[in-house]
N, C-alpha and C positions, 0 to 999 in steps of 0.2 A: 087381618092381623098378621105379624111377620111371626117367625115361625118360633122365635125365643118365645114369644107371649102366649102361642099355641103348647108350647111346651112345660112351660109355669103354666097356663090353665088345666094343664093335667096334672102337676104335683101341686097344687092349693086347690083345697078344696071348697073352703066360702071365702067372698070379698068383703070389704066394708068399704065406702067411699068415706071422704074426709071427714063430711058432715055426719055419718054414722059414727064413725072415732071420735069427735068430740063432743056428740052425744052420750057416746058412753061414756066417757072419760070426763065429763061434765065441765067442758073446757069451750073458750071460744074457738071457731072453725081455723083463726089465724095462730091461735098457739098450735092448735095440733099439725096445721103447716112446720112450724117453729121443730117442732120433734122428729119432723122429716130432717130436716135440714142439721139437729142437734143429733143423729145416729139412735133417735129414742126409739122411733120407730122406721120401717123400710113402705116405698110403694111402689108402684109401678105402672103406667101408664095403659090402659088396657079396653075393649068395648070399642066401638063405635064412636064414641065422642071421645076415645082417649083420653077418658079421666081417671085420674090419679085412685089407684085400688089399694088397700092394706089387709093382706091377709089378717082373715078372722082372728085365726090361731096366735095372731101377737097380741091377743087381749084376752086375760084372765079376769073375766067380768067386766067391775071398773080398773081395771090397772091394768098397766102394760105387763105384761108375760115378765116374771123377773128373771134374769139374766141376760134379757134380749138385749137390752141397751148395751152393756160390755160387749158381746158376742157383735153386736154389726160394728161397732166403733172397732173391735179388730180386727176385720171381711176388712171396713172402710183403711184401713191403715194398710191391709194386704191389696189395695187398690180395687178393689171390689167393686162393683156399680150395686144399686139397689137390686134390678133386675138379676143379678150374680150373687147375691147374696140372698134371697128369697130361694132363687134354684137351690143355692147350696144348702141350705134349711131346713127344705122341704123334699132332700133329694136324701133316699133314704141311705144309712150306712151298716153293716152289717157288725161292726165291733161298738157300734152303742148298746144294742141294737135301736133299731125304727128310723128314725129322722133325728136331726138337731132337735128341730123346734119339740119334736115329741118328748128331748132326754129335759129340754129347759123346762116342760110341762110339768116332769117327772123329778123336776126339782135337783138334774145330775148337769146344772149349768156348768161345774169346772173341768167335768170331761170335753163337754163341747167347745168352751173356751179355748183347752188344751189344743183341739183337732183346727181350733181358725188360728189359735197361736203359728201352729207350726206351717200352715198352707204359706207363710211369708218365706219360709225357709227350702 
């Protein structure tokens, strides 16, 4: 593993592979493709066979974590890669407090919003 992916495997702490995400999500395996590529959800290539991983934490049951889709569509427009924007997520901040992904759990999506708004700036 290169050392970015060793680095995210230390801030996320469970996987899902694709097939797990549209299991949950009660979707076929090629929409949930579809949602990588739509900024619904983020993955990242990781493991041994280098397949495609989606933190746990972006699934709130059956549904995708709410806020997360705004929140990567503006990482993605701050030119973010997926790998960049999972770090940034999952990399904790001390004026939310915890993590992004912790404050979107917490239902405080438009501070984190606010925090990817202005990384463009």
């Amino acid at each position: 593993m290169t050392s970015i992916s060793t680095e995210i495997d230390a801030l996320v702490p469970a996987w899902l592979t694709l097939p797990e995400v549209a299991k949950r999500l009660d979707l076929p395996v090629n929409r949930a493709r579809q949602l990588l590529k739509d900024h619904q959800l983020a993955a990242v290539h990781r493991g041994e066979g280098n397949a495609l991983a989606v933190p746990a934490a972006f699934l709130d049951g059956s549904q995708i974590l709410k806020g997360l889709p705004g929140t990567l569509t503006l990482l993605a427009d701050n030119h973010f890669s997926a790998e960049e924007a999972v770090r940034w997520l999952f990399t904790p901040d001390e004026s939310l407090p915890g993590t992004p992904v912790e404050a979107l759990a917490g239902n405080r999506g438009t501070e984190v919003r606010r925090r990817a708004h202005a990384l463009g700036f």
